[in-house]
Biopython code that builds the backbone (N, CA, C, O; Angstrom):
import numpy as np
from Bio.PDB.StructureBuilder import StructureBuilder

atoms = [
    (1, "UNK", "N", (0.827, -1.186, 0.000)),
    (1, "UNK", "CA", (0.000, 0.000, 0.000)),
    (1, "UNK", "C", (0.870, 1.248, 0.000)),
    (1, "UNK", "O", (1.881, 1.325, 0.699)),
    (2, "UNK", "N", (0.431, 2.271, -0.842)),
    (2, "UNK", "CA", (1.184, 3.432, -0.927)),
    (2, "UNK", "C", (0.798, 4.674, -0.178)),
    (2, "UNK", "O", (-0.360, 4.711, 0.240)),
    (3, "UNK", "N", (1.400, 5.457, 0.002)),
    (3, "UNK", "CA", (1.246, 6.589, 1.222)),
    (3, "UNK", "C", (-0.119, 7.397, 0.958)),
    (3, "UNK", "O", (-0.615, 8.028, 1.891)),
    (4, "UNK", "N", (-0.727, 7.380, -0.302)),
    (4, "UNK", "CA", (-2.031, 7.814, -0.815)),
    (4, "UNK", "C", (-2.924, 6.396, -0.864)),
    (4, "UNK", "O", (-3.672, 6.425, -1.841)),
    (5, "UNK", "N", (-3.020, 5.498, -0.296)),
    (5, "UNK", "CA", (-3.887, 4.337, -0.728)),
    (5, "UNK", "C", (-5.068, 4.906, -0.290)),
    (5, "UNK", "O", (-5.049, 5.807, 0.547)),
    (6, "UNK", "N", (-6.274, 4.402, -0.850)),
    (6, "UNK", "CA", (-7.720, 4.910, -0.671)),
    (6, "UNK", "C", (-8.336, 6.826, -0.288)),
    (6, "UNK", "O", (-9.263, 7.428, 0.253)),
    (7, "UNK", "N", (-6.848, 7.112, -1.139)),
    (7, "UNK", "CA", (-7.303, 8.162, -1.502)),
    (7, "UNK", "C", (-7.650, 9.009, -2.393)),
    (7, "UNK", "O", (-6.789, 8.555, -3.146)),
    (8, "UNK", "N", (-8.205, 9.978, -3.126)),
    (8, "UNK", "CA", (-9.006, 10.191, -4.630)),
    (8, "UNK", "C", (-8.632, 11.893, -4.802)),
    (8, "UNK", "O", (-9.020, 12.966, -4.341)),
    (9, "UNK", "N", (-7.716, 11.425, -5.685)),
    (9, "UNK", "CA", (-6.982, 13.186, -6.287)),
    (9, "UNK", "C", (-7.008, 13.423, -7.760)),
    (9, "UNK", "O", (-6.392, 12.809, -8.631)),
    (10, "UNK", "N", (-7.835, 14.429, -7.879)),
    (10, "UNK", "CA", (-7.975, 15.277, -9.000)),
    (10, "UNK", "C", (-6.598, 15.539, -9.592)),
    (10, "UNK", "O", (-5.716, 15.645, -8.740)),
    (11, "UNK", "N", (-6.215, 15.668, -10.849)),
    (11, "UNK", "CA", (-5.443, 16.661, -11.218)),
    (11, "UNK", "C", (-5.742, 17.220, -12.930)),
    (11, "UNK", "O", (-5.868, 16.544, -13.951)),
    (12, "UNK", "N", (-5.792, 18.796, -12.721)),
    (12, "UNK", "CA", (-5.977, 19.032, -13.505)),
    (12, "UNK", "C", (-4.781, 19.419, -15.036)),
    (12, "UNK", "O", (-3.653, 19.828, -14.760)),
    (13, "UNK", "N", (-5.183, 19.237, -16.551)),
    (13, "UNK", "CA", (-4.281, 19.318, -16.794)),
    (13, "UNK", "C", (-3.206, 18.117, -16.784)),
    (13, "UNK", "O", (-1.989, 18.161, -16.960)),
    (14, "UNK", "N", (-4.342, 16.673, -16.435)),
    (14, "UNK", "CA", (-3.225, 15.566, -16.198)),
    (14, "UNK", "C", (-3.407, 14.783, -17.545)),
    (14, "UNK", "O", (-3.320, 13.569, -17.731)),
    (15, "UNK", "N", (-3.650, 15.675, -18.340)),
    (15, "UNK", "CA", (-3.522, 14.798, -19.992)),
    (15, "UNK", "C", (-1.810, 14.534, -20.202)),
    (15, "UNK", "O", (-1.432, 13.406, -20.518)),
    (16, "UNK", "N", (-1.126, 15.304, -20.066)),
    (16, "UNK", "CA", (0.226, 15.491, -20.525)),
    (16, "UNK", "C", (1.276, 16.402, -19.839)),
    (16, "UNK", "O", (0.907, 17.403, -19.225)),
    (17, "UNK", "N", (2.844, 15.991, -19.963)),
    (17, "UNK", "CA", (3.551, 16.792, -19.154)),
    (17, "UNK", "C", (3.664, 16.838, -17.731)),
    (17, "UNK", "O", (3.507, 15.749, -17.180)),
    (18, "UNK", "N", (3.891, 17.799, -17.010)),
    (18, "UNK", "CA", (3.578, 17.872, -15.796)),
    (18, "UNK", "C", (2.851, 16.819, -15.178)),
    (18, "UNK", "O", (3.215, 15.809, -14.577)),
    (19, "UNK", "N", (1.406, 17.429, -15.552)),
    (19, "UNK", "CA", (0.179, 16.977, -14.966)),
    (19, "UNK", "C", (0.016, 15.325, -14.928)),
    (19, "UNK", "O", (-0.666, 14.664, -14.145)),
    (20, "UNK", "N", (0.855, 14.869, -16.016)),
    (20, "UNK", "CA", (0.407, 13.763, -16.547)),
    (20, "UNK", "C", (1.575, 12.679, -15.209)),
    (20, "UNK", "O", (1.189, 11.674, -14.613)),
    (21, "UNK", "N", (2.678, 13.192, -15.114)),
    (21, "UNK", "CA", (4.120, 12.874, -14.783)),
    (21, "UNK", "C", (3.071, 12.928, -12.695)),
    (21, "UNK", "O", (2.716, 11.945, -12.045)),
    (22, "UNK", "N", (2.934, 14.281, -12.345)),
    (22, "UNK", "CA", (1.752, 13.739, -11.358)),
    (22, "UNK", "C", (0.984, 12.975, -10.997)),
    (22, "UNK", "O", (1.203, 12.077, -10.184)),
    (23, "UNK", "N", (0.129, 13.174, -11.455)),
    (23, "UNK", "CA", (-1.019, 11.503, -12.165)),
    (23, "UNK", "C", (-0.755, 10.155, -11.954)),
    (23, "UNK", "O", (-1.533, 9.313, -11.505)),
    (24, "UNK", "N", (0.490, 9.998, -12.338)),
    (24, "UNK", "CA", (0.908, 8.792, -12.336)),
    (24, "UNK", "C", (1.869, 8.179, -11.145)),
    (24, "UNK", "O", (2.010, 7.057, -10.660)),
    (25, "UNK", "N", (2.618, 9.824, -10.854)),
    (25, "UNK", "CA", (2.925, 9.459, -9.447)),
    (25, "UNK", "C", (1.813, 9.244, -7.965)),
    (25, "UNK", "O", (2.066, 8.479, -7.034)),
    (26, "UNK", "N", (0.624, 10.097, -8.068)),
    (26, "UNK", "CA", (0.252, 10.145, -7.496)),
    (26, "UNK", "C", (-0.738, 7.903, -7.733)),
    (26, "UNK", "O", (-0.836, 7.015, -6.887)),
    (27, "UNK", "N", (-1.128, 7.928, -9.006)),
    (27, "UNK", "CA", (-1.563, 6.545, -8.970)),
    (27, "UNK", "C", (-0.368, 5.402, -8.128)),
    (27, "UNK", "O", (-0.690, 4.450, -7.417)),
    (28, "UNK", "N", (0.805, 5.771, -8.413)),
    (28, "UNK", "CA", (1.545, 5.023, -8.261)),
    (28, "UNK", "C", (1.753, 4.429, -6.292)),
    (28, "UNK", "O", (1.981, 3.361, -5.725)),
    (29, "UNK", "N", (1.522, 5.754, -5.905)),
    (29, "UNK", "CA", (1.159, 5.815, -4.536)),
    (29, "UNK", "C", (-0.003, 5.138, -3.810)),
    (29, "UNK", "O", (0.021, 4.919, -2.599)),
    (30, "UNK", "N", (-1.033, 4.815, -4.620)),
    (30, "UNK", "CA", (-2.141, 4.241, -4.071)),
    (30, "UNK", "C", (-3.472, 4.821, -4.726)),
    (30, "UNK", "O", (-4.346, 3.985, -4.955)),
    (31, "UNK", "N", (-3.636, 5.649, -4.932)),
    (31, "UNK", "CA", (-4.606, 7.028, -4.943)),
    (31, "UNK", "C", (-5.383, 6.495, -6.777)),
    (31, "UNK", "O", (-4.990, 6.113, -7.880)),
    (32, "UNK", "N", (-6.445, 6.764, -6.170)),
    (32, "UNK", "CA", (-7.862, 6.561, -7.298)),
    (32, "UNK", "C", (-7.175, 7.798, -8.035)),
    (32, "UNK", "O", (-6.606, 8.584, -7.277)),
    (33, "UNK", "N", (-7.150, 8.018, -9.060)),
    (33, "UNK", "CA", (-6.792, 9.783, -9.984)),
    (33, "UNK", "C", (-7.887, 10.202, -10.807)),
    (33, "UNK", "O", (-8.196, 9.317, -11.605)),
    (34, "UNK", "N", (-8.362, 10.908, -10.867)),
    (34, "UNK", "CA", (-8.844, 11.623, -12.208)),
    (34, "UNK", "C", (-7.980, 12.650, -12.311)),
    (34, "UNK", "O", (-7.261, 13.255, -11.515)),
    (35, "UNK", "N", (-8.195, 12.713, -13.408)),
    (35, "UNK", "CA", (-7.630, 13.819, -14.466)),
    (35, "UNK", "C", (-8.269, 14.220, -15.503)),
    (35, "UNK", "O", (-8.848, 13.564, -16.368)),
    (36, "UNK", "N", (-8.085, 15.774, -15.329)),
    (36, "UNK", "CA", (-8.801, 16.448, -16.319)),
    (36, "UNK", "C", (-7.824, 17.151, -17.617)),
    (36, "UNK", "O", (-6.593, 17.147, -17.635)),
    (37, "UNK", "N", (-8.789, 17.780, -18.741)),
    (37, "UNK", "CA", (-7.726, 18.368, -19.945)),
    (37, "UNK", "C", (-8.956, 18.438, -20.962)),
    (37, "UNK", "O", (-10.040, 17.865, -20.849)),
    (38, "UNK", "N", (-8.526, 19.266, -21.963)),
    (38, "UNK", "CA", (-9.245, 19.491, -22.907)),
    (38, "UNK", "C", (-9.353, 18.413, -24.209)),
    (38, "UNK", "O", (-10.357, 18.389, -24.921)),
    (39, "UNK", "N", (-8.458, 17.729, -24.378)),
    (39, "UNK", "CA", (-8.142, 16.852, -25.860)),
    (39, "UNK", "C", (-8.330, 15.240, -25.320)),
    (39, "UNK", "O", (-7.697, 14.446, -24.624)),
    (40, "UNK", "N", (-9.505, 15.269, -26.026)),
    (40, "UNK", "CA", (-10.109, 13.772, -25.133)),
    (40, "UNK", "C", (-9.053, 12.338, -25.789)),
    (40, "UNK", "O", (-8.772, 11.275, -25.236)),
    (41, "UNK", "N", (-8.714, 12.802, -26.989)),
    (41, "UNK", "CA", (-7.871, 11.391, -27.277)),
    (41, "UNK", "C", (-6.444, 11.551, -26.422)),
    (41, "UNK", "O", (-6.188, 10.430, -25.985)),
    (42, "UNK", "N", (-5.454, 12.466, -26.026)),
    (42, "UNK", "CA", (-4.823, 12.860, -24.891)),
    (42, "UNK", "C", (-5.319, 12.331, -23.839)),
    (42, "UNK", "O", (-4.747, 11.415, -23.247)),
    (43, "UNK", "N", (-6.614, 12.909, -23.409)),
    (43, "UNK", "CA", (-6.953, 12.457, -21.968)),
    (43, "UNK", "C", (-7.219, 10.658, -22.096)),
    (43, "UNK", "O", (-6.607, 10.048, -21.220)),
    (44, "UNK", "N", (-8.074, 9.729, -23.101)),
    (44, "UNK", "CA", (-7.699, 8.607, -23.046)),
    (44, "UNK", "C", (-6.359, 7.788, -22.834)),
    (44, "UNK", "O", (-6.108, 6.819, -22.118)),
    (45, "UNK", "N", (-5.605, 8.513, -23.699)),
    (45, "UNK", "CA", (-3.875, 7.695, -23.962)),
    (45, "UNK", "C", (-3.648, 8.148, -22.528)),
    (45, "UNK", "O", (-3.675, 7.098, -21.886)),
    (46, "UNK", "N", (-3.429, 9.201, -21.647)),
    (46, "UNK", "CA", (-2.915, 9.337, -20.500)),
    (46, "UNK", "C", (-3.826, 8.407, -19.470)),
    (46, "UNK", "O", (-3.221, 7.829, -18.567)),
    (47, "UNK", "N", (-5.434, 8.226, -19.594)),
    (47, "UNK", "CA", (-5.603, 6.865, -18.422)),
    (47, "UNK", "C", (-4.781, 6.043, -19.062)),
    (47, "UNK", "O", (-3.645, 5.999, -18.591)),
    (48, "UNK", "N", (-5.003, 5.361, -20.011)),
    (48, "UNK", "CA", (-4.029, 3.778, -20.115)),
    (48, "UNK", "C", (-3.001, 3.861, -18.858)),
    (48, "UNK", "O", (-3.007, 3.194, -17.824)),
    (49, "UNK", "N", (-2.291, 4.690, -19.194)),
    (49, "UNK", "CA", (-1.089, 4.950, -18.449)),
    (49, "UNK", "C", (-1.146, 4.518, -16.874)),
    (49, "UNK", "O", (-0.260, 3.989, -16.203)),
    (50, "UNK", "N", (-2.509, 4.919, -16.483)),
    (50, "UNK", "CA", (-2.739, 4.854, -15.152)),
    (50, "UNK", "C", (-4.022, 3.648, -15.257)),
    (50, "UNK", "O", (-4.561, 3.079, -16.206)),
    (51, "UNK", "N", (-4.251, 3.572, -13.238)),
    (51, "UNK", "CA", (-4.176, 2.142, -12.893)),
    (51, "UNK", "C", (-6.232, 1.872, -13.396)),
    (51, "UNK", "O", (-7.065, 2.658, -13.849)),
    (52, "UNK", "N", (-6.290, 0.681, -13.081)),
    (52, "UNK", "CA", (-7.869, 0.857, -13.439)),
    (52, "UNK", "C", (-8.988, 1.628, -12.917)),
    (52, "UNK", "O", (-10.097, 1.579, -13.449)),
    (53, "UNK", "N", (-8.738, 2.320, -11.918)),
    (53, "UNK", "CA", (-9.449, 2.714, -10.906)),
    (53, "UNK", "C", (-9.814, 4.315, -11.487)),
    (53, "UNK", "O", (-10.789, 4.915, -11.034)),
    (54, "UNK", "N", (-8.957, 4.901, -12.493)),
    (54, "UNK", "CA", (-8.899, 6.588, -12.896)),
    (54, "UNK", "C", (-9.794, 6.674, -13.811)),
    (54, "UNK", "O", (-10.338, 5.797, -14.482)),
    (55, "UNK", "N", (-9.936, 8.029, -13.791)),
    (55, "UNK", "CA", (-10.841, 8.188, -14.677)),
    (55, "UNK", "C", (-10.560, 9.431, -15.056)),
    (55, "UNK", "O", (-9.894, 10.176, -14.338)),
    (56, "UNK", "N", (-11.161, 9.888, -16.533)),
    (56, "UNK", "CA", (-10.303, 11.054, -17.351)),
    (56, "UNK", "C", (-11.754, 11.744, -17.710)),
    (56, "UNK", "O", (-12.673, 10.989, -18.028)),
    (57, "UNK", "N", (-11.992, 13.255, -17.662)),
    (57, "UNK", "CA", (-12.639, 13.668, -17.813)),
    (57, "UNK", "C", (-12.591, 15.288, -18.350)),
    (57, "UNK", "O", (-12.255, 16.177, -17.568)),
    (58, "UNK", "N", (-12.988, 15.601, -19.866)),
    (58, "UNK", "CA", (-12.643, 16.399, -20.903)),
    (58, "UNK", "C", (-13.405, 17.771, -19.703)),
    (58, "UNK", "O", (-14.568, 17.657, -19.318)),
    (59, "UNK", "N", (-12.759, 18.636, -19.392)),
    (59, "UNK", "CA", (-13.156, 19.984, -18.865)),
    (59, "UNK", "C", (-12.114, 21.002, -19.377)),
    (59, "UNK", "O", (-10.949, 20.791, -19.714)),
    (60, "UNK", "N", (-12.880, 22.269, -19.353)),
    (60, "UNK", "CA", (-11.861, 23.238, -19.788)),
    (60, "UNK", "C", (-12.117, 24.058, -18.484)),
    (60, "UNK", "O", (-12.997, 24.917, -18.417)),
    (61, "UNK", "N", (-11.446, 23.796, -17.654)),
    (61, "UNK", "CA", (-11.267, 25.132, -16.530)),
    (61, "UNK", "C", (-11.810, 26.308, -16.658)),
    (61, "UNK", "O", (-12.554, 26.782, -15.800)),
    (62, "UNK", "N", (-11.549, 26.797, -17.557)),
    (62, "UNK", "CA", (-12.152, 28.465, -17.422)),
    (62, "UNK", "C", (-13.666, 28.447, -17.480)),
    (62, "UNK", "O", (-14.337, 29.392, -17.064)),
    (63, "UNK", "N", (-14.263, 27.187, -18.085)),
    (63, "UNK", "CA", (-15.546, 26.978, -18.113)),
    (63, "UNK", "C", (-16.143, 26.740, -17.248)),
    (63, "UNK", "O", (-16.111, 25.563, -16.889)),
    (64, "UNK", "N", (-17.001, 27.714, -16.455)),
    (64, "UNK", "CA", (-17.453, 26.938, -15.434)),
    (64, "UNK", "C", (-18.648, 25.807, -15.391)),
    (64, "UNK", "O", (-18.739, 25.200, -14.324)),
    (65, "UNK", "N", (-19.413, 25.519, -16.254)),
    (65, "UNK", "CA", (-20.347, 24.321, -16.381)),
    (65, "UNK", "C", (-19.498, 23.120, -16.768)),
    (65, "UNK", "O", (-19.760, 22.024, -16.274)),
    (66, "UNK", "N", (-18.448, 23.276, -17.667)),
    (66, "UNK", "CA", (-17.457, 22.249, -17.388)),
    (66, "UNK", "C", (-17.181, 21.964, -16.056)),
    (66, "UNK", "O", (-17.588, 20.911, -15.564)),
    (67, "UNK", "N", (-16.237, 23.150, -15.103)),
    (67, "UNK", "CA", (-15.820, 22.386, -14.136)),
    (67, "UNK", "C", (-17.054, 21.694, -13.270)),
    (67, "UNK", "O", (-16.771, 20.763, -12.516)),
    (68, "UNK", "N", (-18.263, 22.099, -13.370)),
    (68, "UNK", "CA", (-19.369, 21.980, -12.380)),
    (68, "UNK", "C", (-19.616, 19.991, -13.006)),
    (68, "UNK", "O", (-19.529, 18.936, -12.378)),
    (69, "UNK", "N", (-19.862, 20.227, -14.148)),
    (69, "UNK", "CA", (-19.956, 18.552, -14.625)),
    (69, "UNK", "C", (-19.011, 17.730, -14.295)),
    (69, "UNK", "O", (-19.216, 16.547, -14.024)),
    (70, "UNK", "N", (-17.393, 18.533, -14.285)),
    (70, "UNK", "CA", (-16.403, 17.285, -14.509)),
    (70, "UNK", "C", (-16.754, 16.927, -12.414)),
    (70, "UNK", "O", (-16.973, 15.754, -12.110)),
    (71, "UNK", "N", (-16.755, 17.995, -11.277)),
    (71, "UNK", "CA", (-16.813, 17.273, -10.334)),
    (71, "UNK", "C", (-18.357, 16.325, -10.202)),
    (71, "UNK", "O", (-18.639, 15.507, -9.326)),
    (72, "UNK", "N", (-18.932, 16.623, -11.012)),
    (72, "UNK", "CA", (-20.572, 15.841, -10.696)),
    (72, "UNK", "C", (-19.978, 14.579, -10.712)),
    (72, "UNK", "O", (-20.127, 13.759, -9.806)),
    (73, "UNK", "N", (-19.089, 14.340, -12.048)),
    (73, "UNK", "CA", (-19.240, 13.026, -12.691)),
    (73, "UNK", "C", (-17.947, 12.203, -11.422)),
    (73, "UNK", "O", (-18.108, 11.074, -10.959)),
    (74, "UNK", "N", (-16.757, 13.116, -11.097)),
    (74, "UNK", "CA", (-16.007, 12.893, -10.184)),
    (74, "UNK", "C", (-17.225, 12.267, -8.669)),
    (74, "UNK", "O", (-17.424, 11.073, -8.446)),
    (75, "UNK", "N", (-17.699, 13.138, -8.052)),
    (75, "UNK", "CA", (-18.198, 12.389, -7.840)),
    (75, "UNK", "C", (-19.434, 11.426, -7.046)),
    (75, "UNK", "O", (-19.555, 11.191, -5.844)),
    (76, "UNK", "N", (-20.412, 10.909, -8.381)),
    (76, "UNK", "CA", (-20.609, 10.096, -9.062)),
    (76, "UNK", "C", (-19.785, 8.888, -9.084)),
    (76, "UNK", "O", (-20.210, 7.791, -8.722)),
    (77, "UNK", "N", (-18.694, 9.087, -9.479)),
    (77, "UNK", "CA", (-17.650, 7.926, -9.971)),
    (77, "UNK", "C", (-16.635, 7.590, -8.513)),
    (77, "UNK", "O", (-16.130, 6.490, -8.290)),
    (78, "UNK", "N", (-16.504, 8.690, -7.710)),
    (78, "UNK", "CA", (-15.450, 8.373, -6.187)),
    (78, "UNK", "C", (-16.113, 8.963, -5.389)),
    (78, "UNK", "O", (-15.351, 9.117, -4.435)),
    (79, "UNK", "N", (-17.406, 9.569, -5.058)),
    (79, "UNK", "CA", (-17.880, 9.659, -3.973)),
    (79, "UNK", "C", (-17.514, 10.786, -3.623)),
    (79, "UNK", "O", (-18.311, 11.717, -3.743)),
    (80, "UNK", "N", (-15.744, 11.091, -2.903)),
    (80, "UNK", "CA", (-15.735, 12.284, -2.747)),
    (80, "UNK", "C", (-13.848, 12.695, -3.224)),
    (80, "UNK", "O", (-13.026, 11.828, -3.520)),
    (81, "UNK", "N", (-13.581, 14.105, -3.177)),
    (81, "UNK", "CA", (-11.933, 14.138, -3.243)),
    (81, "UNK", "C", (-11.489, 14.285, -1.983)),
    (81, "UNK", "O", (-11.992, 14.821, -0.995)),
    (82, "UNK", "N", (-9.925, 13.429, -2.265)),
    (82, "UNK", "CA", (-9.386, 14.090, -1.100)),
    (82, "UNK", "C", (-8.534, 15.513, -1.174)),
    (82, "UNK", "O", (-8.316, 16.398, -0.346)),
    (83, "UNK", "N", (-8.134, 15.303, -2.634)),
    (83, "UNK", "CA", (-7.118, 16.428, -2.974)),
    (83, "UNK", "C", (-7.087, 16.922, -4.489)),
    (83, "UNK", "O", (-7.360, 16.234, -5.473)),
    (84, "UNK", "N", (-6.677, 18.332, -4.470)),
    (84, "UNK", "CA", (-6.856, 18.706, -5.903)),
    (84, "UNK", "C", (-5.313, 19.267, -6.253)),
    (84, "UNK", "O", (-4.747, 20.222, -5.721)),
    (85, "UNK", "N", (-4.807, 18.391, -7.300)),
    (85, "UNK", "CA", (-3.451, 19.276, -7.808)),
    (85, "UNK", "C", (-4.120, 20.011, -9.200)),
    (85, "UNK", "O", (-4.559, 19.305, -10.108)),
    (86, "UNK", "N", (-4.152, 21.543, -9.276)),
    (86, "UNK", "CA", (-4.353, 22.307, -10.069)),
    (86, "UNK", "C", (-2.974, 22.828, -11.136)),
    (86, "UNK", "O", (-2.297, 23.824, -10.880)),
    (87, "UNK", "N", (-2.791, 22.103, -12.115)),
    (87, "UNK", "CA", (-1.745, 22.158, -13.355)),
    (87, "UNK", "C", (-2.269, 22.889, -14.436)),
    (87, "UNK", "O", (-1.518, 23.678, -15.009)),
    (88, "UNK", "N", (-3.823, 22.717, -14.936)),
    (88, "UNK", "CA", (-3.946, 23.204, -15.942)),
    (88, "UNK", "C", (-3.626, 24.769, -15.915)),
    (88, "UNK", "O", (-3.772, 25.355, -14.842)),
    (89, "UNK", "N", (-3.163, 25.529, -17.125)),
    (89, "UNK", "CA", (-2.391, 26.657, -17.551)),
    (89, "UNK", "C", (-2.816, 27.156, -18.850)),
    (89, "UNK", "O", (-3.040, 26.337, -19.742)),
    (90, "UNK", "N", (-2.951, 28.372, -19.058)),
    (90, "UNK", "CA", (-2.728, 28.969, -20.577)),
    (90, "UNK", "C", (-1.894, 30.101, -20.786)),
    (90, "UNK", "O", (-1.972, 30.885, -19.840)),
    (91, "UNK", "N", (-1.260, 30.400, -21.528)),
    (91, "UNK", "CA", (-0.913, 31.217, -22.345)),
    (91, "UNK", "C", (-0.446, 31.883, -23.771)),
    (91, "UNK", "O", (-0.067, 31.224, -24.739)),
    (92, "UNK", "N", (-0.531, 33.127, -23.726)),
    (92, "UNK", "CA", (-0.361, 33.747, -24.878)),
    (92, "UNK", "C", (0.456, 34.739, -25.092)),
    (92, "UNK", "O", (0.223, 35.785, -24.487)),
    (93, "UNK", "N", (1.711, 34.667, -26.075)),
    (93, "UNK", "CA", (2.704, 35.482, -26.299)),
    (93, "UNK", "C", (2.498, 36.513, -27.473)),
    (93, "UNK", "O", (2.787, 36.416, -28.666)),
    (94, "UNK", "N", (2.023, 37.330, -26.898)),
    (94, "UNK", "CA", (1.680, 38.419, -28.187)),
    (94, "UNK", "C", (2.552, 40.007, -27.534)),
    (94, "UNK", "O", (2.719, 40.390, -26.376)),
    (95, "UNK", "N", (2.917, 40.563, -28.729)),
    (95, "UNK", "CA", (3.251, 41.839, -28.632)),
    (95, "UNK", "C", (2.368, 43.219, -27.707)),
    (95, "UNK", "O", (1.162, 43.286, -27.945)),
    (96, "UNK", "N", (2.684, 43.788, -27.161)),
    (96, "UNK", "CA", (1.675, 44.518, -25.887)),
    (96, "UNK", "C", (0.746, 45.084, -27.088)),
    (96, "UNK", "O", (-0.450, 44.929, -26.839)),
    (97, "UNK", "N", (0.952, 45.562, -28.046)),
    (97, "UNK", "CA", (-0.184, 45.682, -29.058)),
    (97, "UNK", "C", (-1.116, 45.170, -29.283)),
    (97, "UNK", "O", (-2.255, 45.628, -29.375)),
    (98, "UNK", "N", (-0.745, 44.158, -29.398)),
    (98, "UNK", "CA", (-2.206, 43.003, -29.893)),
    (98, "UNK", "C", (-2.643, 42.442, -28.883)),
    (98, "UNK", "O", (-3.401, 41.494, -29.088)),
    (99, "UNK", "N", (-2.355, 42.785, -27.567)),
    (99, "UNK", "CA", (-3.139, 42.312, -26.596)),
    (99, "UNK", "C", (-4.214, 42.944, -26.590)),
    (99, "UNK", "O", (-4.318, 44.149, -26.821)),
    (100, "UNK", "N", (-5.511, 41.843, -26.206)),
    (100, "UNK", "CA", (-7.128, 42.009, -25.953)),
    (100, "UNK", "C", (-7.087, 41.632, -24.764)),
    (100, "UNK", "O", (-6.218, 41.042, -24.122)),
    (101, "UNK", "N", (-8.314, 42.097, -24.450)),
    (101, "UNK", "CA", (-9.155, 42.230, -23.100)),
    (101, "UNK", "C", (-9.721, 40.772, -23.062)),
    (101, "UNK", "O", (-9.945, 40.238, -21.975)),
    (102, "UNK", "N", (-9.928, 40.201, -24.108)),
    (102, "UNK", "CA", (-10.181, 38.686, -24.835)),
    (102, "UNK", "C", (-8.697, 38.129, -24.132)),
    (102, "UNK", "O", (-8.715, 37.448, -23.107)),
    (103, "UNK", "N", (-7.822, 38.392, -24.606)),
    (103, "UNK", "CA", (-7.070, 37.533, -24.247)),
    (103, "UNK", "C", (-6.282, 37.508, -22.867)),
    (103, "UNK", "O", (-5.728, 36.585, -22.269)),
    (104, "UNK", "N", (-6.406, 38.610, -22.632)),
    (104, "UNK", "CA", (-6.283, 38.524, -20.645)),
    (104, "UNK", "C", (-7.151, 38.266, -19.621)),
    (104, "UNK", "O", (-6.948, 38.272, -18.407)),
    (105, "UNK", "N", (-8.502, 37.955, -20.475)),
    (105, "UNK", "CA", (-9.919, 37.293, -20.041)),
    (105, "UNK", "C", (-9.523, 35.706, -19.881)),
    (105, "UNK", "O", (-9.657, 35.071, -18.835)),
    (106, "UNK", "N", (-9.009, 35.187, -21.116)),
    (106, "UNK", "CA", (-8.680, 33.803, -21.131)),
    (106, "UNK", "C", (-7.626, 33.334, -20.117)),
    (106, "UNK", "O", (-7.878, 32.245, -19.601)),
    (107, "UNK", "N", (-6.546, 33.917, -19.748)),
    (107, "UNK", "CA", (-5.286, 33.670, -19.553)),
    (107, "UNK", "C", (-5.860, 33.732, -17.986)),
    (107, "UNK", "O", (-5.581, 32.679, -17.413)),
    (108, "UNK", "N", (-6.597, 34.689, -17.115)),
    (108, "UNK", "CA", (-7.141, 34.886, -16.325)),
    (108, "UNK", "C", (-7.826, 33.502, -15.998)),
    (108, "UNK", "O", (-7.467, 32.720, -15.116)),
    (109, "UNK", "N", (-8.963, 33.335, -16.943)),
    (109, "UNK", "CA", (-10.016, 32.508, -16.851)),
    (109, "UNK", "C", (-9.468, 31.100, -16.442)),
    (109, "UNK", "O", (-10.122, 30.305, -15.767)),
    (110, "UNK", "N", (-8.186, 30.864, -16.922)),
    (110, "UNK", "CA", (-8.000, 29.012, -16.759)),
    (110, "UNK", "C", (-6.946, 29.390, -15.634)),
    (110, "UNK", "O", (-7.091, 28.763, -14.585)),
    (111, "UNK", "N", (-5.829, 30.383, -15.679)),
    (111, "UNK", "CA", (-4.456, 30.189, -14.524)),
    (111, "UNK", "C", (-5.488, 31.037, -13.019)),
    (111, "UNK", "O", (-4.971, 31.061, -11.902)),
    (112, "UNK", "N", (-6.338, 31.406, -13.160)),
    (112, "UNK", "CA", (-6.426, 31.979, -11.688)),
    (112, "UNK", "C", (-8.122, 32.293, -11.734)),
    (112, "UNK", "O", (-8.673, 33.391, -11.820)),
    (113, "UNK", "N", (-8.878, 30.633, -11.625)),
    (113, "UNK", "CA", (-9.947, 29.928, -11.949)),
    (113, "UNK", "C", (-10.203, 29.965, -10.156)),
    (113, "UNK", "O", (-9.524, 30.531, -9.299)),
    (114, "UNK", "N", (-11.575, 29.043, -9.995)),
    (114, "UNK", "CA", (-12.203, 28.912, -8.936)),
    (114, "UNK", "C", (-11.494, 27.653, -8.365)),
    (114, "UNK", "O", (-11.659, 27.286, -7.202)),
    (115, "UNK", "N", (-10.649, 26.979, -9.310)),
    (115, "UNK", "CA", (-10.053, 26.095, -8.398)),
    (115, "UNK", "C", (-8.696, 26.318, -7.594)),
    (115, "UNK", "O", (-8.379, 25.523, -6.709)),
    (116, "UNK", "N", (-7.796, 27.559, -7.962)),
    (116, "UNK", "CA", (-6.527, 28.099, -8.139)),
    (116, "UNK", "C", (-7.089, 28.961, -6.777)),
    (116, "UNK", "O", (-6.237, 28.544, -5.993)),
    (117, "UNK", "N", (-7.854, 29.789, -6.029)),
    (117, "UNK", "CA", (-8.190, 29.966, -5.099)),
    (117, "UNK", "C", (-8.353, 29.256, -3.684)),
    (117, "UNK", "O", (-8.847, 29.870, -2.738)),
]
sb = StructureBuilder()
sb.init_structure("model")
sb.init_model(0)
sb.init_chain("A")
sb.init_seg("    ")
for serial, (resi, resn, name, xyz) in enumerate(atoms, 1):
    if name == "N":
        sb.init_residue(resn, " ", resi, " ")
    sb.init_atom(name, np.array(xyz, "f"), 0.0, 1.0, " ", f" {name:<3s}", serial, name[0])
structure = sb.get_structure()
């Protein structure tokens, strides 16, 4: 048994990278995982990875009826969390010119979300 056994952690952003490299540590420990991300064939290939117990679920953070579904279905599927690692991120490299109110809306919307609080 691992130092997380029978315990149930979110991470968001655990399609790939980081999140994903988490995920798997954290499965590896004991721990039920979901993981969330936008690119559902990503988010499939990253469960394989992990143990039978996870579950992958397409949300876009900044959305909030996304995030409201992805915990319904969370849980639905584990009852309850114990812990949330928050990975998912956006950004955009544009010249101070072409910055929009659009795009510091977005960048806002997913890095410093209702779960990042």
């Amino acid at each position: 048994m691992g130092r997380l056994a029978n315990k149930n952690i979110l991470i968001t952003g655990g399609n790939s990278g980081i999140g994903l490299a988490a995920a798997q540590e954290v499965d590896r420990e004991g721990a039920r995982v979901a993981i969330g991300g936008l690119n559902e064939g990503w988010l499939q290939a990253a469960k394989e990875t992990l143990g039978a117990g996870s579950l992958a679920v397409r949300a876009d953070v900044s959305n909030l009826t996304d995030l409201d579904t992805m915990f319904a279905t969370i849980k639905r599927e584990f009852g309850h969390l114990d812990g949330v690692g928050v990975n998912a991120d956006y950004s955009e490299f544009l010249f101070v010119e072409e910055v929009t109110e659009q795009s510091v809306d977005k960048v806002m919307a997913v890095n410093f979300n209702r779960l990042s609080l």
